[in-house]
Structure formats: C-alpha cells, structure tokens
C-alpha positions as CSV (number, residue, x, y, z in Angstrom):
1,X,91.0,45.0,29.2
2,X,91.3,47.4,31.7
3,X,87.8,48.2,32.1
4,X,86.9,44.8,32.5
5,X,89.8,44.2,34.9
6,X,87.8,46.7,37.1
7,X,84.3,45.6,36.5
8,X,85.6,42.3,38.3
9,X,87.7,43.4,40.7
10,X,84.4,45.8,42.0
11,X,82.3,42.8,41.8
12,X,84.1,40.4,43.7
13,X,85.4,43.4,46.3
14,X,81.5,43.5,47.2
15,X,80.7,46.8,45.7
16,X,77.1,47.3,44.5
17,X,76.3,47.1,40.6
18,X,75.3,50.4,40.5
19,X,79.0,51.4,41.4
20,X,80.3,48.8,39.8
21,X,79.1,50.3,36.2
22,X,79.7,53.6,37.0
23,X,83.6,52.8,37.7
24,X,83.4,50.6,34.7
25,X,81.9,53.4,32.4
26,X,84.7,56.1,33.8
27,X,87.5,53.7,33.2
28,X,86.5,52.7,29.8
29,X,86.0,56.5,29.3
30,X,89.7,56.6,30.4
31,X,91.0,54.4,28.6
32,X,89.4,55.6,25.3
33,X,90.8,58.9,25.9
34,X,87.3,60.2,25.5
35,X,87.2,61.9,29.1
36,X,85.5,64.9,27.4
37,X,82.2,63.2,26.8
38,X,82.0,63.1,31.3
39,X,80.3,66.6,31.1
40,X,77.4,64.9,28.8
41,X,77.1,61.7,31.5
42,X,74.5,64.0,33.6
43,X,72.2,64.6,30.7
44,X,72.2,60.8,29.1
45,X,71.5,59.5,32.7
46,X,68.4,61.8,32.6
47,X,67.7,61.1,29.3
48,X,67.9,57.4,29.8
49,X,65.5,57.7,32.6
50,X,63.0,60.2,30.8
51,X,60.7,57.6,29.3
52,X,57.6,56.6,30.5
53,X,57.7,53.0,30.1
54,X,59.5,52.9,33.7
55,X,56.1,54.1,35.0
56,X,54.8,50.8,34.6
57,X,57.9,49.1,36.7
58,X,56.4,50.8,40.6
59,X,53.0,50.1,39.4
60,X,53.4,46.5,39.1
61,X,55.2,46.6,42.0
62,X,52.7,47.9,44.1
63,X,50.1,45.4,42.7
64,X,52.3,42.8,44.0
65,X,52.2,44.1,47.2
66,X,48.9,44.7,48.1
67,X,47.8,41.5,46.5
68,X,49.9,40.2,49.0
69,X,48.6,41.9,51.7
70,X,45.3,42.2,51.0
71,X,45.4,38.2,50.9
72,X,44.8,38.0,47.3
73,X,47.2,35.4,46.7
74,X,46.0,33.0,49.3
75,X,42.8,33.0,47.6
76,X,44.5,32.2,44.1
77,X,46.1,29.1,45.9
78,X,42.6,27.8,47.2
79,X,41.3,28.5,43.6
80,X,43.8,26.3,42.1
81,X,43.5,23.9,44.6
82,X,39.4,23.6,42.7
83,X,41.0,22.3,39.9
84,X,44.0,20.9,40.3
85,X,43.8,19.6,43.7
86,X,42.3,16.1,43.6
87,X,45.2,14.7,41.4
88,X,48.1,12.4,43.0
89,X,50.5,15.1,44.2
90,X,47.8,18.0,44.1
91,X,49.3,20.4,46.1
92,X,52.6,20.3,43.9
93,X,50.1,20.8,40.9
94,X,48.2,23.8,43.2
95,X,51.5,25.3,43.9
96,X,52.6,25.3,40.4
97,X,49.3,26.7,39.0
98,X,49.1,29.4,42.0
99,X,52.3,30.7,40.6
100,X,51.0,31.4,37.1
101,X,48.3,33.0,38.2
102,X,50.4,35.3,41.0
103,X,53.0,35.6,38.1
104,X,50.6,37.6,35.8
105,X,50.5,40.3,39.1
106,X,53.9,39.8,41.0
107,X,56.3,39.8,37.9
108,X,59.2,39.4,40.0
109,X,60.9,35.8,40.3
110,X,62.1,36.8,43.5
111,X,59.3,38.4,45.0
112,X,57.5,35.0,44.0
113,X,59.7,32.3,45.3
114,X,59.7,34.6,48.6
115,X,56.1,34.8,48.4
116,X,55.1,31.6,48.0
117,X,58.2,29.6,49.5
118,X,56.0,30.8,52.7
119,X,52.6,30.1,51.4
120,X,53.7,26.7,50.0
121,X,56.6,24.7,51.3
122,X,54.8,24.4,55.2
123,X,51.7,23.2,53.9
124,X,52.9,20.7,51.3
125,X,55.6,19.3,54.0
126,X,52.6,19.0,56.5
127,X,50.7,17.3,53.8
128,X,53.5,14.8,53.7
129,X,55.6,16.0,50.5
130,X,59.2,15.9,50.6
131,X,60.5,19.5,51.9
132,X,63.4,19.0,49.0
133,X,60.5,18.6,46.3
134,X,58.7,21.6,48.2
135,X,60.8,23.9,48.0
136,X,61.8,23.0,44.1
137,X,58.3,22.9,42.7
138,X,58.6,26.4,44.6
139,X,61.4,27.7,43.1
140,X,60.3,26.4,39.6
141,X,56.7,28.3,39.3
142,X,58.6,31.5,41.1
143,X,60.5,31.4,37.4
144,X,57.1,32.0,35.7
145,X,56.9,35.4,36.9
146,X,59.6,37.3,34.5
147,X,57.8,35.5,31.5
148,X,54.0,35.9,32.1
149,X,53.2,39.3,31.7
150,X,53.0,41.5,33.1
151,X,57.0,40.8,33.7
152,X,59.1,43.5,35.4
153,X,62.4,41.9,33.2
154,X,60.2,42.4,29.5
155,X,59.5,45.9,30.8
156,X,63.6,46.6,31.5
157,X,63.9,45.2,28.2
158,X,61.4,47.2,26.1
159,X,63.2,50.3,27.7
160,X,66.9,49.4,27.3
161,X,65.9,47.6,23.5
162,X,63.0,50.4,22.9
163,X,60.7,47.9,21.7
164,X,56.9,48.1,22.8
165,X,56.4,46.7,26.2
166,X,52.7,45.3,25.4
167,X,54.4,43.4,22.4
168,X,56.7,41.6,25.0
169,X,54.0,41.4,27.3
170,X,51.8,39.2,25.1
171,X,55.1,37.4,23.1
172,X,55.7,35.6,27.0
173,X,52.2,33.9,27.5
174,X,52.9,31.1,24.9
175,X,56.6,30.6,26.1
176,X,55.3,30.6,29.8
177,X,52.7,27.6,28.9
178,X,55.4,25.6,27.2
179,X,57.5,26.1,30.3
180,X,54.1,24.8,32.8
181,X,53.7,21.9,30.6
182,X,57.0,21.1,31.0
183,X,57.3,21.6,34.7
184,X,53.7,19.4,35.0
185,X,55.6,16.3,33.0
186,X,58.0,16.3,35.6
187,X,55.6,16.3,39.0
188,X,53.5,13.9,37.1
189,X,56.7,11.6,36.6
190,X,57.8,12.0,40.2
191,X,54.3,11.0,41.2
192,X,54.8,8.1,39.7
193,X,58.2,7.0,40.7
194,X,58.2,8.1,44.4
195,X,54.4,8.2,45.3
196,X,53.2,11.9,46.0
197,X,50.4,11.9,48.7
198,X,47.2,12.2,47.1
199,X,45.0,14.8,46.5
200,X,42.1,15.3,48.9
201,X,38.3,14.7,48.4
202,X,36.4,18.1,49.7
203,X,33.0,18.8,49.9
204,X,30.9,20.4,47.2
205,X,30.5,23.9,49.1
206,X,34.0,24.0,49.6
207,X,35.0,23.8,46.4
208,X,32.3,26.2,45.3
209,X,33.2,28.6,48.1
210,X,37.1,28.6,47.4
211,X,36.4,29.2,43.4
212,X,34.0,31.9,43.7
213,X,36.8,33.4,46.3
214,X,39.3,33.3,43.7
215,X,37.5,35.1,41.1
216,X,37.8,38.8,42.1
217,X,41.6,38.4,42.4
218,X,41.3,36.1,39.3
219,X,40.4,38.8,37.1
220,X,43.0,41.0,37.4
221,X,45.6,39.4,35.5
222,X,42.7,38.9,33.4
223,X,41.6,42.8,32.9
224,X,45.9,43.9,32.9
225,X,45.9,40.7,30.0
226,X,42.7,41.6,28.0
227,X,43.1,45.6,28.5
228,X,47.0,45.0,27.2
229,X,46.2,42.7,24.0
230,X,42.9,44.6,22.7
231,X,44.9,47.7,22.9
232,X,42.8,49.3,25.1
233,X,45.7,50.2,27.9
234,X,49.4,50.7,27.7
235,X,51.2,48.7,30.1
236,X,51.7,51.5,32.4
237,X,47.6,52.3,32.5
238,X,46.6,48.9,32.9
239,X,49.5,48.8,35.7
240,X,47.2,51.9,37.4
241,X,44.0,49.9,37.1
242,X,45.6,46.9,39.1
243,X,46.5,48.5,41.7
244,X,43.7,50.6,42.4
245,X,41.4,46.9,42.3
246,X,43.8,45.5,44.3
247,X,43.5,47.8,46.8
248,X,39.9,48.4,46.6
249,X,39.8,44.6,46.8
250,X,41.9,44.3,50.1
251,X,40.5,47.3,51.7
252,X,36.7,47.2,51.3
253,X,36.0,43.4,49.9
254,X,38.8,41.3,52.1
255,X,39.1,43.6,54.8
256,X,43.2,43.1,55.1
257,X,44.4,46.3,54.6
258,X,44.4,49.3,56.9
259,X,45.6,52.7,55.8
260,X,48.1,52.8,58.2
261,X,49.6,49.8,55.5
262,X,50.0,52.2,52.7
263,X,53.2,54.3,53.7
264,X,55.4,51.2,54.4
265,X,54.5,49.5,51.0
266,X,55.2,53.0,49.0
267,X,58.4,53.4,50.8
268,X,59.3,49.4,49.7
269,X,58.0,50.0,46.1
270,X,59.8,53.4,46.2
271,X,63.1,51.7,47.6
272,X,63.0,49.1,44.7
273,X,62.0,51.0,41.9
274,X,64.9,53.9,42.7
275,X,67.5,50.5,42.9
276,X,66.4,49.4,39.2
277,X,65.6,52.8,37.4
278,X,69.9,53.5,39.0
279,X,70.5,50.0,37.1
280,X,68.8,51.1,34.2
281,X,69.6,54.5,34.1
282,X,73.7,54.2,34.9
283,X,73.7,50.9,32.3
284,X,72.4,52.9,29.6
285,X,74.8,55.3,30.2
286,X,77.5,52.5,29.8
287,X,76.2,51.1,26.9
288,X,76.1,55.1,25.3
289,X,79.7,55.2,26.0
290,X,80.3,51.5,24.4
291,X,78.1,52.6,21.3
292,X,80.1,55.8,21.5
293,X,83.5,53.4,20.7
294,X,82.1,51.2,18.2
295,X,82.1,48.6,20.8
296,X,78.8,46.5,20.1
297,X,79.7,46.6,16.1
298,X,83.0,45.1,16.9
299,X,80.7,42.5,19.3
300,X,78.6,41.7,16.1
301,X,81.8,41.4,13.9
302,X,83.0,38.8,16.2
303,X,79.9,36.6,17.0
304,X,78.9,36.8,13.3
305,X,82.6,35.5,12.5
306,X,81.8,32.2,15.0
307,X,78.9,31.5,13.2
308,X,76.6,32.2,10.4
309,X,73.7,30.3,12.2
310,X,70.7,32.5,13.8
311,X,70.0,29.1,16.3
312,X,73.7,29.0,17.4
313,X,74.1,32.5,17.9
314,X,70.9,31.8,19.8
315,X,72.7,29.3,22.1
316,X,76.0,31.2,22.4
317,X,73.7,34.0,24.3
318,X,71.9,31.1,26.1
319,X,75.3,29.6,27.1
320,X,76.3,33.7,28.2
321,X,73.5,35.0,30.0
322,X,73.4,31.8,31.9
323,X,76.9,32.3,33.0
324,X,76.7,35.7,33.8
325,X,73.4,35.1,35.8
326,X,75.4,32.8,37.9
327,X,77.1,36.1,39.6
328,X,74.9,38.8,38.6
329,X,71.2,39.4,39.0
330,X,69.4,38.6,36.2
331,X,68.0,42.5,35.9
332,X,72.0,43.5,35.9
333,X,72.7,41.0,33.5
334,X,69.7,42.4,31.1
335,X,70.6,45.5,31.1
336,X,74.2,45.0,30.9
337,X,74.5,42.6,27.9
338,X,71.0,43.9,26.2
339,X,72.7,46.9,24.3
340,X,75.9,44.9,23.1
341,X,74.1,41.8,22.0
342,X,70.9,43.0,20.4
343,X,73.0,44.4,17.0
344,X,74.6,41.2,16.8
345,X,71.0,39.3,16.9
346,X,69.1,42.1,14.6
347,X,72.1,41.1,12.0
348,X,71.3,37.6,12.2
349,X,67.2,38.2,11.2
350,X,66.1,37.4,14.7
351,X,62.6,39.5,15.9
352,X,63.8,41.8,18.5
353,X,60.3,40.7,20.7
354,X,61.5,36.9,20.1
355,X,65.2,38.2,21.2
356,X,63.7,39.8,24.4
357,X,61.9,36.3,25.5
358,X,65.1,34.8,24.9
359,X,67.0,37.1,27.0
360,X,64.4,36.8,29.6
361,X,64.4,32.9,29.8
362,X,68.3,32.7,30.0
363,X,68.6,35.5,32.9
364,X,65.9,33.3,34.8
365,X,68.3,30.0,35.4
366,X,70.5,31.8,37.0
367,X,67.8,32.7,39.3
368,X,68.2,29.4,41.1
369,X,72.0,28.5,40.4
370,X,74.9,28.5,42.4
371,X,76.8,30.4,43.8
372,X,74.5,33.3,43.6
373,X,70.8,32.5,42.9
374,X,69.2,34.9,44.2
375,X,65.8,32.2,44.3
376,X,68.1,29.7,45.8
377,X,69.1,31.2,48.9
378,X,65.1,32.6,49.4
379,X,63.8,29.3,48.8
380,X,66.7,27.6,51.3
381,X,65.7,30.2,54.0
382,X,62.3,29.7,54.0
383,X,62.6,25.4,53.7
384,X,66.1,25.8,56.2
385,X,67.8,23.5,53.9
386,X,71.3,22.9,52.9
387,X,72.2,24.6,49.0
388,X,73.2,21.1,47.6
389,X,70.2,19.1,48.8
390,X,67.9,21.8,47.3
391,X,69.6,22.6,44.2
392,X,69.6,18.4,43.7
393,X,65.8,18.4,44.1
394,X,65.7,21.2,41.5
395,X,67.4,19.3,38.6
396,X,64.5,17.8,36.9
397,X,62.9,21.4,36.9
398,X,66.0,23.1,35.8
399,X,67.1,20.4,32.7
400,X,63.2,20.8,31.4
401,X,63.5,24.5,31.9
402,X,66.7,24.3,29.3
403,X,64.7,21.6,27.2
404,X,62.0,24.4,27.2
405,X,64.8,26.9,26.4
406,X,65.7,24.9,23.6
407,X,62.3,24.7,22.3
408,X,61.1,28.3,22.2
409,X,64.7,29.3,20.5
410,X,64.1,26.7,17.0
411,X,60.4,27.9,17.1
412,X,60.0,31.8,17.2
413,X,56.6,31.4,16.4
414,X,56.2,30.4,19.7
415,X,56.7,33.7,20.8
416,X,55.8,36.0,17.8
417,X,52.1,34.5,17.0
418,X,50.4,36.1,19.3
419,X,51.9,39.2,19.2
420,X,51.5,39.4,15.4
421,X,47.7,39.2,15.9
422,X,48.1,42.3,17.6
C-alpha cells in the first residue's frame, strides 16, 4: 500500500518515471524489510541492461531520423499518393497508407504523429478536408508505428518478456493490416456521409515519376522485413543496414543531408535511447524486487480467481493497460505491467508473442486519450486545435481501433501464423 501510495504521489507531484520507479522500488524494498538486497540494485541494473537486443532500439531510431531528413518520407507520401490518390477522399487514403509504410522505419507512434501531423494536416486542409478529420486520420496511422515492425514497443517487450524480437517483429504485420482495413472502412464511410474532396487526375509522367521516387525508400522496410523473416538478420543487424541506406540514400542519391547533420541527430538518438534503456533498466530492477516478494504469483492468484477464461483475462489487461496509458506513456506502462502480468497470461495458455501484440495494441490508445496522450497534444499543436474538437473527430478511429482490439484477442492466429512459418 505504501509503495503504491508513493508511486502516485511522485506521479502526480511531476517527478519523472525514472524517479518515480526508483522511489517505488526503495520503498517497496522498505517496506518488505528486504533493505539488504540495495547492495545487489547496482549489478541487476547493469545486468538488466547487458543484452543486446537494446542495440536494435538507437538503430531504428536513427533510421527514423535520417529518413526524415534525407526526405525519404516525403517521397513515401507521393508514392502512396500513385495508388491511392485518385479515390474520393485520396489524400486521407495517402496519408493513411504513408503511415504504414513510414511505420515499418519510424517505429515510434509519437515520432509519427509529429512527423506527419506536419507533412499531412496543411496539405489535406488546403486540399479542402476538414482540419478535425486531418488531424485524426493523422493521429490514427501514427498508431501503426508500435505494431508494424520494426516497433520500438515489441523490441521493449522482447527485452523485458525475453522473447525473440524478430518473432514479435513478424507476429505485428497481420494485426497492423486488420487495424488499416479497419481505419480505411471508416474514411470510406465518412466519404460517403460528409463528401470528402476528390482525388485528383495527374498526368501519366507524374505518376510514373512519384512511383519510381518512392522505391529506393520503399525498399527498406522491405530489406529490414525480408532480412528479418528469412532469418538472414537479427533485428539489431538489419537495424544497421537501414541506417547506413538511409543515409547513403539522403547523402549521395537525395542530396538532403550534410555532414554537419550527423552530430545533432546522434545527440537526439543518444538523448532518447539513454531515457528508455533508464526506463527499462530501473523497471526491471522493480519488477526483480516484486519477483523477489512473490508479488506477480500473488497477481496470477488473483486474476486467475476472477476468471478462468483466457479471452476475459484478455480484456481485463485490455481494460488495464488502457487505463494506465491514460497517465503514463505507453513505453512506462510496458515495462511497468509486462513482468507482473505475463505469469498470469502464461498460466492461462496464451502465446507469449500473441501476449506481446496485445500488450502493444492496448498501450497505443492511450496514445491519443485524454488527459495525457502523448499523440493528442502533438497532433493539436501541429492542427492548433482545441483537445475536445480533436479527440471528437478521433472517435470513429478510436472505437474501430477497440473493434480491431477485440478482434486480434478471439483470433491468436492472427498474430501467431506468420510467425509460426518462421
């Protein structure tokens, strides 16, 4: 009680998560009387951190930002524009399938909604779309990102639930083209019943010249996808590859990136990737100390006496996550709850690689849910709109993401066919 007490208090005091677990971990050490075990906390943080599955986390990182720079992702956009483009309500269509294809690089939800709120929203607003309906079909392809691999949450989770990252990796393609389909449905519907500007007609050449630009930064999702599946990279080499083509793209090919670029995106990758490998490392030192008590066995114990069914344990941890990604961000809320949940979930028969696409799908809604969503207040900067108008636009997108949600939890298969051909 008393470690919870001060997890709460440090949260809503404003202290960072980092602290936040730390004061939770000593407390509960505290509490337990086990204040002897403080001498060890030095050598499981290090040992927590010693694995070489985090490698892959500043790799993908720095993909993301020189496809940015390099202008990659601009290019994606006029690519899907080729195929999707000409429809009634194109551009929402372009902007959705832009955001798959920049999910399989960025594999940050909020790197993506930043990303392409500024790509996006202006043009479809001067185009005559709603800003509202903008900035939602924006927000609603950024959630791709942590499900199409390569994700940066699958890779927390394969660390924190040791499970192999290129399993996960594959195990979110299928869920992440349930979720599109979904998310397609509903611009379709609102083309219907509010009139979305049509697409435009463009010339031959154009077209030809806009596809053949999207190719080289087309293929390499495709070579980090391919590599990953036939086993020919880990995650963490086929990280390597992308970023040296993605440089070699926007340096020599594109022209956008100078030298003089490179230190500032190190020091940004370095900044973030110090800020999630704390989370992870201090995290895993609070779930050793949990573990330590007998706390997650006393968590299964209790879920397992709520219900004996795998698909309501399954929406309990929906229900959960979703709650505690309305105040935390959704890597705190991973790494947090992984370690005390998965017991209960391995009890109830469910694949640990289905369990990690569940996880991931829950922490993503809220992404773009009051009061903190993260994805909200990037998208509402970027549109300058009021919270309640743009979380009102987001509604359709957010009840089909649940109805998604749903979906992939009855059918496992969903996310375990395509890793069992593996």
């Amino acid at each position: 009680m008393i470690t919870t007490l001060t997890f709460f208090v440090a949260l809503l005091v404003g202290l960072p998560i980092f602290i936040t677990l730390l004061l939770g971990t000593l407390v509960f050490l505290w509490q337990t009387d086990l204040t002897i075990l403080m001498s060890s906390l030095p050598i499981q943080l290090y040992g927590s951190l010693n694995q070489n599955g985090l490698l892959a986390i500043p790799l993908f990182m720095l993909v993301g930002e020189l496809m940015n720079k390099g202008g990659l992702t601009s290019r994606l956009m006029n690519a899907a524009e080729v195929f999707v483009g000409g429809f009634r309500g194109g551009l929402a269509y372009v902007n959705l399938l832009t955001n798959a294809m920049a999910a399989s690089i960025l594999g940050s939800a909020t790197a993506q909604i930043s990303v392409m709120s500024r790509l996006m929203v202006p043009t479809m607003v001067e185009k005559g779309y709603n800003k509202e309906f903008s900035a939602a079909v924006t927000m609603a392809g950024g959630l791709l990102g942590p499900i199409i691999p390569p994700s940066m949450l699958m890779i927390i989770y394969g660390v924190v639930a040791y499970q192999p990252i290129s399993a996960l990796f594959i195990a979110g393609i299928l869920p992440g083209l349930v979720i599109i389909a979904g998310f397609a449905i509903v611009i379709f519907i609102t083309g219907l019943t509010k009139g979305l500007p049509k697409g435009e007609i463009r010339h031959r050449e154009t077209l030809k010249k806009d596809l053949i630009g999207g190719l080289l930064p087309g293929a390499i999702p495709a070579v980090v996808i391919v590599c990953i599946i036939s086993g020919v990279m880990t995650p963490t080499e086929a990280g390597a590859i992308a970023s040296i083509l993605s440089f070699l793209l926007g340096k020599f090919v594109y022209k956008a990136i100078a030298l003089r670029d490179l230190p500032q995106m190190f020091g940004s990758v370095a900044i973030n990737t110090a800020t999630i490998t704390g989370l992870i490392g201090i995290a895993s030192v609070f779930g050793w100390a949990l573990s330590f008590e007998g706390v997650p066995d006393m968590m299964v114990e209790y879920i397992t006496g709520l219900t004996d069914s795998p698909v309501m344990f399954l929406m309990l941890v929906y229900l959960l996550v979703i709650l505690l990604g309305m105040f935390l961000e959704s890597i705190s809320v991973m790494i947090v709850i992984v370690p005390i949940i998965l017991p209960a979930a391995v009890s109830y028969g469910i694949d640990p690689i289905h369990f990690g696409v569940i996880i991931s799908l829950a922490t993503l809604v809220g992404l773009v849910t009051p009061p903190v969503g993260p994805g909200l207040y990037i998208a509402m900067t970027a549109a300058n709109l009021p919270m309640g108008r743009l979380f009102i636009a987001m509604l359709p997108f957010l009840a089909t993401m649940l109805i998604s949600m749903l979906i992939i939890a009855l059918i496992p298969q969903i996310s375990l066919w395509l890793p069992s051909l593996m």
